[in-house]
C-alpha positions as a printed NumPy array, in Angstrom:
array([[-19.859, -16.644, -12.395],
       [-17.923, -13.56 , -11.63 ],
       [-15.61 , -12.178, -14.123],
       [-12.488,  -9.795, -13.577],
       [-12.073,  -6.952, -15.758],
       [ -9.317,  -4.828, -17.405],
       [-10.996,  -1.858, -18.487],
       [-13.626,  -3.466, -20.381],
       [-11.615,  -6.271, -21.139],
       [-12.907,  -9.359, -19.869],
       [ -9.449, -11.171, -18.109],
       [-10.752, -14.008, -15.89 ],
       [-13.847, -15.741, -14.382],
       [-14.224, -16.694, -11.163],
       [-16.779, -19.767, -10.677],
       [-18.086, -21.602,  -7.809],
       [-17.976, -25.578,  -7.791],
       [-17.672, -26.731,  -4.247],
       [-14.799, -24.037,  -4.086],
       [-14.076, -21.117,  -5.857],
       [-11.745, -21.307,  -9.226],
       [-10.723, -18.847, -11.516],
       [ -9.599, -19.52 , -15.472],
       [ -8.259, -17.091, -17.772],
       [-10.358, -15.602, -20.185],
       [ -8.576, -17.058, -24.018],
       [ -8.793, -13.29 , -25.24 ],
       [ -7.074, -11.838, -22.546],
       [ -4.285, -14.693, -23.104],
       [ -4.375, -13.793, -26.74 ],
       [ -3.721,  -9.9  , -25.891],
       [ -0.131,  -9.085, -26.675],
       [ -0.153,  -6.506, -23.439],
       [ -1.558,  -8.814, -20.904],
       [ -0.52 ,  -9.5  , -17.445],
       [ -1.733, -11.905, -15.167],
       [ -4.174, -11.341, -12.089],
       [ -1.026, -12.222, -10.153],
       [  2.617, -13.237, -10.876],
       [  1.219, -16.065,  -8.6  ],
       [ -1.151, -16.903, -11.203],
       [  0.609, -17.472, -14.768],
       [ -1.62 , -17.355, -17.717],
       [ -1.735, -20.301, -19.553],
       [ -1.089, -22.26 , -16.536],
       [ -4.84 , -23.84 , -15.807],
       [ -7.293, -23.401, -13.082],
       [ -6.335, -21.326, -10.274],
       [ -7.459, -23.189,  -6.87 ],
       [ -9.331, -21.441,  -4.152],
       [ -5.695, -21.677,  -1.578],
       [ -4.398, -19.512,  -4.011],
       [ -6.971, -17.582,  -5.141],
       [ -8.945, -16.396,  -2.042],
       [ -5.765, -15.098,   0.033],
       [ -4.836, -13.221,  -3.058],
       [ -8.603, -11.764,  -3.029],
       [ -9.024, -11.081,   0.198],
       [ -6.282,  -8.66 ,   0.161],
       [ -8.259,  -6.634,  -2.026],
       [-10.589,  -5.629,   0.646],
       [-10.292,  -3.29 ,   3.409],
       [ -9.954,  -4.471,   6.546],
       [-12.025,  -2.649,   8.937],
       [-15.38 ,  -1.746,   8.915],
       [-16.661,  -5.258,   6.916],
       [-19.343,  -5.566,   9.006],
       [-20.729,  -2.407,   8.601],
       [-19.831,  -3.134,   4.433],
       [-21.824,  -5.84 ,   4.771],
       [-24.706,  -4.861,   6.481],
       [-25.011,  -1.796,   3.749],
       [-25.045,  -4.408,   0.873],
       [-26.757,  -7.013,   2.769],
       [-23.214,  -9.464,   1.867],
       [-21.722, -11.452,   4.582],
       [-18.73 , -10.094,   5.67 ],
       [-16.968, -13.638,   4.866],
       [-18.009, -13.607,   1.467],
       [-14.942, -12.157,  -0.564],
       [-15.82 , -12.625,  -3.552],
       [-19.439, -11.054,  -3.153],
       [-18.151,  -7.891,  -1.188],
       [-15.488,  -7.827,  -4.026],
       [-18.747,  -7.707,  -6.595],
       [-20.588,  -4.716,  -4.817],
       [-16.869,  -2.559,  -4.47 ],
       [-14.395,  -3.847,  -6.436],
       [-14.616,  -2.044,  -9.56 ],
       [-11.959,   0.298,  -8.188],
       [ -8.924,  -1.284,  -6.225],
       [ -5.082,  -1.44 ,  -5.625],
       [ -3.945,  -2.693,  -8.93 ],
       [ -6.036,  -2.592, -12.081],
       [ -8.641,  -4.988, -11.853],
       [-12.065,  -4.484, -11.605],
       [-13.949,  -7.738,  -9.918],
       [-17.702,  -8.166, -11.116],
       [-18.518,  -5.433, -13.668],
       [-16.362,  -3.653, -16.208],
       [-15.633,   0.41 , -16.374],
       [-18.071,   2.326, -17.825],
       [-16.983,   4.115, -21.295],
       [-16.11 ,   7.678, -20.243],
       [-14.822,  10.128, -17.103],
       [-17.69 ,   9.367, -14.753],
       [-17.704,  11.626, -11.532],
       [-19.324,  12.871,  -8.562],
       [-18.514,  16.383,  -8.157],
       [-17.002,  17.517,  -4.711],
       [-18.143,  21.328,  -4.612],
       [-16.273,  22.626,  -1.383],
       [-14.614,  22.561,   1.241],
       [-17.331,  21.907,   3.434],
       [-18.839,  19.055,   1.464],
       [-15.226,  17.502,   1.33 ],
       [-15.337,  17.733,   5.469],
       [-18.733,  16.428,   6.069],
       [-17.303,  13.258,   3.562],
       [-14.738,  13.067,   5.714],
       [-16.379,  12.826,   9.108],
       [-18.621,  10.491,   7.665],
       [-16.168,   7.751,   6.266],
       [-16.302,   5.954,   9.574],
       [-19.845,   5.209,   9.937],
       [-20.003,   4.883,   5.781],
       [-16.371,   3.665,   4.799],
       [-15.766,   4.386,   0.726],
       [-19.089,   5.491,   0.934],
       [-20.338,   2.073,   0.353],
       [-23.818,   2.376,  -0.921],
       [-24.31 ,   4.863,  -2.904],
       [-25.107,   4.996,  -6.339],
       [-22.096,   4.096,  -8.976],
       [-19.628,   4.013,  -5.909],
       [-17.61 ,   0.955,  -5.858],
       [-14.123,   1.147,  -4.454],
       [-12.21 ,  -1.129,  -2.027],
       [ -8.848,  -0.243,  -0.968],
       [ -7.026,  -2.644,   2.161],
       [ -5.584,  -1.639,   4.991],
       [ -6.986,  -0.133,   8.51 ],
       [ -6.713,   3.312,   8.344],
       [ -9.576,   5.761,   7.054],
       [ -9.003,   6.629,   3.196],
       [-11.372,   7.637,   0.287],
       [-10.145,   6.945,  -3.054],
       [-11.1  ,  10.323,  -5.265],
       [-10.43 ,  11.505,  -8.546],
       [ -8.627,  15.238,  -9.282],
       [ -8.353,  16.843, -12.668],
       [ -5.83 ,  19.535, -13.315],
       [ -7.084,  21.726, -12.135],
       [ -6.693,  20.477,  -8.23 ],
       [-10.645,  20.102,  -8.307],
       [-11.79 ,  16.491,  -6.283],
       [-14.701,  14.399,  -7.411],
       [-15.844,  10.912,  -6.915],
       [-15.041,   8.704,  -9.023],
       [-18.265,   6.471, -10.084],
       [-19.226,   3.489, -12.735],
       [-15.733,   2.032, -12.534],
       [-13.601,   5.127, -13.683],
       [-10.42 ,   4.782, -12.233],
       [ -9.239,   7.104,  -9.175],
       [ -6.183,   9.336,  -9.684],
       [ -5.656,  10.143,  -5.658],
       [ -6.35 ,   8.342,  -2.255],
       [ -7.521,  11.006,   0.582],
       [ -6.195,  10.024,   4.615],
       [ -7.744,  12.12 ,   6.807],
       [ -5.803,  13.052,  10.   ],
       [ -6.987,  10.69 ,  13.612],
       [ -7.191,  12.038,  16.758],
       [ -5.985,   8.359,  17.955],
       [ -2.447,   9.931,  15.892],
       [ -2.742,  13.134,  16.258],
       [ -0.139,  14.616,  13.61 ],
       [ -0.979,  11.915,  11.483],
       [ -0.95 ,  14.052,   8.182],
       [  1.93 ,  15.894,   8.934],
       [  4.114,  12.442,  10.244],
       [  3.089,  10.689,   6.743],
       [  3.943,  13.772,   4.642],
       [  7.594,  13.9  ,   6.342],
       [  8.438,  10.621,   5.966],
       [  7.432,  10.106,   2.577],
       [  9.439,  13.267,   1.813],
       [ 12.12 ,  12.007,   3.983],
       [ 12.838,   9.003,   1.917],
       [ 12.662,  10.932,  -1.417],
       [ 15.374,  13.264,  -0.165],
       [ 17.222,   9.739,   0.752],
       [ 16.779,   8.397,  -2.766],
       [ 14.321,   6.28 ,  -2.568],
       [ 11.102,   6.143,  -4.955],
       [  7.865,   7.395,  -3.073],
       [  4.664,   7.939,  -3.645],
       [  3.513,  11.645,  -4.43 ],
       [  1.307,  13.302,  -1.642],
       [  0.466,  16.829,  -0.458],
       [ -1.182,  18.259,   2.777],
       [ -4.856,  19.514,   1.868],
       [ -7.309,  21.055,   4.544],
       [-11.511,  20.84 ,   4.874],
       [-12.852,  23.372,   7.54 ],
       [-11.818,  21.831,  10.533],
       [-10.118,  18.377,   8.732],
       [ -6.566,  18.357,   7.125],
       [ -5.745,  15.383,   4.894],
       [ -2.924,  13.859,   2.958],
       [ -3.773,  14.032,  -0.791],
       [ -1.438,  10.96 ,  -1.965],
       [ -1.171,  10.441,  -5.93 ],
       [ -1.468,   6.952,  -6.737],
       [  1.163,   5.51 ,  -8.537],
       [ -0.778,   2.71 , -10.288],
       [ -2.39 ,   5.584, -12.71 ],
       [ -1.17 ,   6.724, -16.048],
       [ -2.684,   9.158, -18.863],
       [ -2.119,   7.409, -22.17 ],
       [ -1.444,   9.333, -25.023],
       [ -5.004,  10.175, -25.317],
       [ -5.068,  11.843, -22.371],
       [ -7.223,   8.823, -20.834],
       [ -6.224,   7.718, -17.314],
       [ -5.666,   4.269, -17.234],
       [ -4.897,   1.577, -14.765],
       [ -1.041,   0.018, -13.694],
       [ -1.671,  -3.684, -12.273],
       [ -0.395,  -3.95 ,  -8.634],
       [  0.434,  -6.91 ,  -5.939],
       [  1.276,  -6.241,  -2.189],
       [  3.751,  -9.293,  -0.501],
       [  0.713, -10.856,   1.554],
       [ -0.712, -11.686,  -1.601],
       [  2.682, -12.41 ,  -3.684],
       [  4.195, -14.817,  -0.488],
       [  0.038, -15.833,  -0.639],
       [ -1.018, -15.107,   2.854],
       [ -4.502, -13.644,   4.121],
       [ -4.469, -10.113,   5.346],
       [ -4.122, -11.425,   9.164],
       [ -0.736, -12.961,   8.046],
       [  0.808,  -9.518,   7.32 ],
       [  3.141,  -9.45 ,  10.722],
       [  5.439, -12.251,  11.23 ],
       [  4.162, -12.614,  14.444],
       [  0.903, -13.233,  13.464],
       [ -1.93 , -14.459,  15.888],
       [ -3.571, -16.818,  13.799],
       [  0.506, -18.267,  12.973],
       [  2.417, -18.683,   9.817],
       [  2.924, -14.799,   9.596],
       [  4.733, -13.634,   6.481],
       [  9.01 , -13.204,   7.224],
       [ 11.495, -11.137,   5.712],
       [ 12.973, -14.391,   4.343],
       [  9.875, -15.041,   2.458],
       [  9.588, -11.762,   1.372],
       [ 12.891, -11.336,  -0.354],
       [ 12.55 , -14.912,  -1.774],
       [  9.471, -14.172,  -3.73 ],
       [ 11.082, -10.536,  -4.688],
       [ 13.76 , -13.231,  -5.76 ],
       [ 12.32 , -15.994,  -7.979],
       [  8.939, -13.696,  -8.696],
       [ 10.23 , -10.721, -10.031],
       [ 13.714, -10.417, -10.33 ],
       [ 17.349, -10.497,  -7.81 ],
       [ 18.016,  -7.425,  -8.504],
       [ 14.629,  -6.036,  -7.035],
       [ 15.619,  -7.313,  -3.731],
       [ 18.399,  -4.55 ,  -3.036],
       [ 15.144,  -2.053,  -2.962],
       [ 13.317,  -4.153,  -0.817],
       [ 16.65 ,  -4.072,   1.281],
       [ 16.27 ,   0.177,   1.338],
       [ 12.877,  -0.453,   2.392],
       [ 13.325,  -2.373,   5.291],
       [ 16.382,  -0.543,   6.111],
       [ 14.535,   3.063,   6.1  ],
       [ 11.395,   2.11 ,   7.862],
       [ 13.876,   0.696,  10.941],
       [ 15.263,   3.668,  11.196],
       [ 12.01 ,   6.179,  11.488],
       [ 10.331,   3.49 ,  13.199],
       [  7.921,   2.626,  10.652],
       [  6.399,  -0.27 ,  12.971],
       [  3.566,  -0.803,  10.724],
       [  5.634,  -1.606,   7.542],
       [  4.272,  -4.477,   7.155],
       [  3.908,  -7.231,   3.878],
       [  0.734,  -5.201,   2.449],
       [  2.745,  -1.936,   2.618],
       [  5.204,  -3.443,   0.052],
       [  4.02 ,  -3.71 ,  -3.196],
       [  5.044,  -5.252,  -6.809],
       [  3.671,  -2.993, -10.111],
       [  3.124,  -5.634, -13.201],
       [  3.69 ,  -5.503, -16.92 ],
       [  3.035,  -7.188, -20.287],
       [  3.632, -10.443, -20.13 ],
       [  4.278, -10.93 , -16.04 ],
       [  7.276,  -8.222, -15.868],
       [  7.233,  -6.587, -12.705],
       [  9.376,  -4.616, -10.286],
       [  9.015,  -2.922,  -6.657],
       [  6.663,  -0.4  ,  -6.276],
       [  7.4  ,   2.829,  -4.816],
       [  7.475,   3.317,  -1.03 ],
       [  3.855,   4.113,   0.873],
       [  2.184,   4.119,   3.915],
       [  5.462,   5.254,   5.644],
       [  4.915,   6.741,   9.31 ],
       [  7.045,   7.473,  12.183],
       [  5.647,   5.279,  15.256],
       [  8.444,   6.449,  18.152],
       [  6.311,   9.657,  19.111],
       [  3.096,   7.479,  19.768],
       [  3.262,   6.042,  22.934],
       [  0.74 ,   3.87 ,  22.836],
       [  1.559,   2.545,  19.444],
       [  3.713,  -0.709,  19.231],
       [  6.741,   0.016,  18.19 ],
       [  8.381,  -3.549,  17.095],
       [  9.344,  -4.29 ,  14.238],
       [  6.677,  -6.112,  12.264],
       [  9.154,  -8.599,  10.493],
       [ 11.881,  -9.731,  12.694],
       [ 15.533,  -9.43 ,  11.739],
       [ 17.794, -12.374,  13.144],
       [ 15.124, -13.231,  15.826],
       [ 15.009,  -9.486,  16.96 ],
       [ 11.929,  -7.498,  16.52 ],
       [ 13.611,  -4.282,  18.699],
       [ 15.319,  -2.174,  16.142],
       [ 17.337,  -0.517,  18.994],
       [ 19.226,  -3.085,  20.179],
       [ 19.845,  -4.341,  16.293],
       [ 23.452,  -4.986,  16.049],
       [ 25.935,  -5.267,  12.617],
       [ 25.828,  -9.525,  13.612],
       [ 22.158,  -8.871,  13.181],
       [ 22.5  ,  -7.257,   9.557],
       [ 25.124, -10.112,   8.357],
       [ 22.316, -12.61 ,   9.647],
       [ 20.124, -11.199,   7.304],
       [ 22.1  , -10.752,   4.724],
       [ 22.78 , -14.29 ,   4.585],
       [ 19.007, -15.286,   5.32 ],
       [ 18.291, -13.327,   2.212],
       [ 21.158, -14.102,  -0.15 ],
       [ 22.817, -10.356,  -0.072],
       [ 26.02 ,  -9.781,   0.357],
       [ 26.284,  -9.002,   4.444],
       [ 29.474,  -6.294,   3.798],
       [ 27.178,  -4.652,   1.196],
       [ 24.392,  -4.592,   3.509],
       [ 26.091,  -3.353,   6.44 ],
       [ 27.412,  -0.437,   4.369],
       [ 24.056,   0.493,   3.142],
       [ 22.714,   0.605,   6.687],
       [ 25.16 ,   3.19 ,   7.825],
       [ 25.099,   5.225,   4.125],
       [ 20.958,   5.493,   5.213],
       [ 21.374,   5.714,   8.42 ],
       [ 23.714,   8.723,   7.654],
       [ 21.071,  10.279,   4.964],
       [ 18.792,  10.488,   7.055],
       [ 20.044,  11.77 ,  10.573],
       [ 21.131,  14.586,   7.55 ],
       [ 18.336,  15.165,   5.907],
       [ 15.422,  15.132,   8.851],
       [ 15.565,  18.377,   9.708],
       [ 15.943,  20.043,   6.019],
       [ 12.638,  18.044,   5.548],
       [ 10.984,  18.87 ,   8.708],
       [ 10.771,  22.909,   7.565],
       [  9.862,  21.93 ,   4.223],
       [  7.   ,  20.412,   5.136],
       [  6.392,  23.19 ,   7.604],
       [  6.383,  25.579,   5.224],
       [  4.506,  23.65 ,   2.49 ],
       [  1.416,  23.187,   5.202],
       [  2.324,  24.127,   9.077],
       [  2.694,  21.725,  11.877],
       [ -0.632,  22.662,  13.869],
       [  0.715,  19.784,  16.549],
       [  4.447,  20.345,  16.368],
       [  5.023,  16.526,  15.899],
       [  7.745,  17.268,  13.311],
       [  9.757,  18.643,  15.864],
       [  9.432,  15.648,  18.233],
       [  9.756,  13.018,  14.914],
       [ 12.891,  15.074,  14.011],
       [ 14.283,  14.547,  17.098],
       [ 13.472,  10.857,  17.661],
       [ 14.599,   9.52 ,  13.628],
       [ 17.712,  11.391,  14.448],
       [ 19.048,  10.056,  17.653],
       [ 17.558,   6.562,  16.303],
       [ 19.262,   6.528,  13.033],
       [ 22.782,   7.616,  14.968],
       [ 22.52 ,   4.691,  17.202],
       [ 21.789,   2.514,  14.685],
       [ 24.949,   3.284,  12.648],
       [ 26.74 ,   3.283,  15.499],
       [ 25.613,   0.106,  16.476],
       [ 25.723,  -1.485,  12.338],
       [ 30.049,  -0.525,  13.076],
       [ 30.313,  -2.722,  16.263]])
């Protein structure tokens, strides 16, 4: 049996019996401040069956480097649920899978700069430093990151024994050069727009610069104790495996906008879908190709109350050339957000249940915020860190004439 924690609370147990099942512990039911594991997964509802359960699972787990994972732990990279035991006592969300937190701030001092860089050029070969002792994180997704934990005093440490992280490091990629700087301008670029975002800073380690990206499933409780906010992305709310996150999926069946805003819809609430809306919206018009359904997200409350999550992962694609640059989730049929027409936003619209007038308007209103706003945001992060690579100055220039075409083209 392996049992899911909250904190120390025991919330579920997962057992094996010709397939894998997982049943509510009764004292987490009892809890008046529970939540479930998913919104897919009501308490009080019975066993949860492995087709729901092991997509949800799965997404908890990174999605490069298993092999080498499992080699390190001596787990089969197909076994979820026993990767999920050796580093799943810190994910997305605010579950821990196998063992509970240990009472207290446990951490592993970072102590400079240096020691921060040789981490860094090391995540490759040992990705969230599987291995050693008291480390057990697991966060999806393809691109290098090392969950860490900073007090107030800006100091980094890792987090060990289950005590929650407070930050996720990206290092920059010479595949992307600019990487930092791209992440940092969008993110800032749709704050300036309006929209919710996740908190991040540029950092730097001897030769390495990083973004330093606050995770917004943290809280400090009144006690000054950080705690943990429950989390979903869409492959695991629409109940897809990670390979399922583009429509156009190889293995087939990939997750659509359609399903997307209909699980927003009956899931959560209607009225969460006009942010999902913004979402896709924004991330057409910097070419965010890789806004996929793991890079939306649900955060969950007492009782199954949930809402969107604020925007991450956002990244201008258009001054990569040998990045793909479709859309990952078509819109009418289209996955070329240049030719993308106003017919094409009213075909949404109606796929989705939005008004189509409403939706048209908000495409030019963005499209309009953001041609504005690029290049105001562009020095600020300039200033706040430099632009070693001058890719702000090509990104500027390619969300701008992008966005104008795109309104142009939302009037016709």
């Amino acid at each position: 049996m392996t049992t899911v924690f909250y904190e120390t609370f025991p919330v579920a147990h997962m057992t094996f019996e010709d397939a894998w099942w997982l049943t509510y512990d009764p004292s987490w039911e009892a809890r008046r401040l529970a939540f479930p594991v998913s919104l897919t997964m009501p308490m009080r509802s019975g066993a949860v069956g492995a087709d729901v359960l092991l997509p949800w699972l799965a997404n908890l787990l990174p999605e490069t480097h298993l092999a080498e994972i499992g080699q390190r732990l001596k787990v089969s990279p197909q076994d979820i649920v026993g990767l999920l035991g050796h580093i799943g006592r810190d994910t997305a969300g605010a579950l821990s899978i196998g063992k509970p937190r240990k009472a207290g701030v446990n951490l592993r001092f970072i102590p400079n700069e240096k020691t921060l860089e040789r981490i860094l050029n090391e995540l490759p070969a040992k990705p969230f430093l599987v291995g050693e002792r008291g480390v057990s994180m697991s966060l999806a997704g393809v691109q290098e990151k090392l969950p860490v934990f900073v007090d107030g005093g800006g100091a980094i440490s890792i987090p060990v024994d289950g005590t929650p992280s407070t930050h996720i490091i990206k290092p920059d990629t010479r595949r992307l050069a600019g990487s930092v700087e791209n992440e940092a301008f969008c993110l800032a670029l749709a704050r300036e727009c309006g929209l919710e975002t996740a908190e991040a800073t540029i950092g730097v380690a001897g030769q390495r610069r990083y973004l330093l990206v606050k995770r917004y499933d943290r809280f400090t409780d009144p006690q000054g104790e950080i705690r943990r906010l429950h989390q979903e992305d869409l492959c695991q709310l629409t109940g897809h495996f990670p390979l399922q996150k583009y429509e156009r999926s190889k293995t087939g069946g990939g997750v659509t906008l359609k399903m997307m805003f209909h699980a927003i819809s009956d899931l959560v609430s209607p009225a969460e879908r006009l942010k999902l809306l913004d979402t896709v919206i924004f991330n057409v018009l910097i070419c965010n190709s890789d806004s996929h359904a793991k890079n939306h997200s649900i955060l969950i409350g007492a009782g199954g109350s949930a809402k969107m999550a604020p925007l991450y992962d956002l990244m201008c694609a258009a001054v990569y050339r040998r990045v793909d640059q479709s859309l990952p989730q078509g819109i009418a049929g289209r996955f070329t957000a240049p030719t993308l027409r106003r017919a094409d936003w009213l075909a949404l619209a109606e796929e989705v249940g939005l008004s189509g007038a409403s939706t048209v308007r908000r495409v030019e209103e963005l499209a309009g915020l953001v041609s504005d706003a690029s290049e105001t945001v562009a020095r600020q992060i300039t200033a706040m860190a430099g632009d070693p690579t001058r890719v702000l100055e090509r990104i500027t220039h390619s969300v701008q004439k992008r966005s104008r075409r795109i309104q142009a083209q939302a009037r016709d």
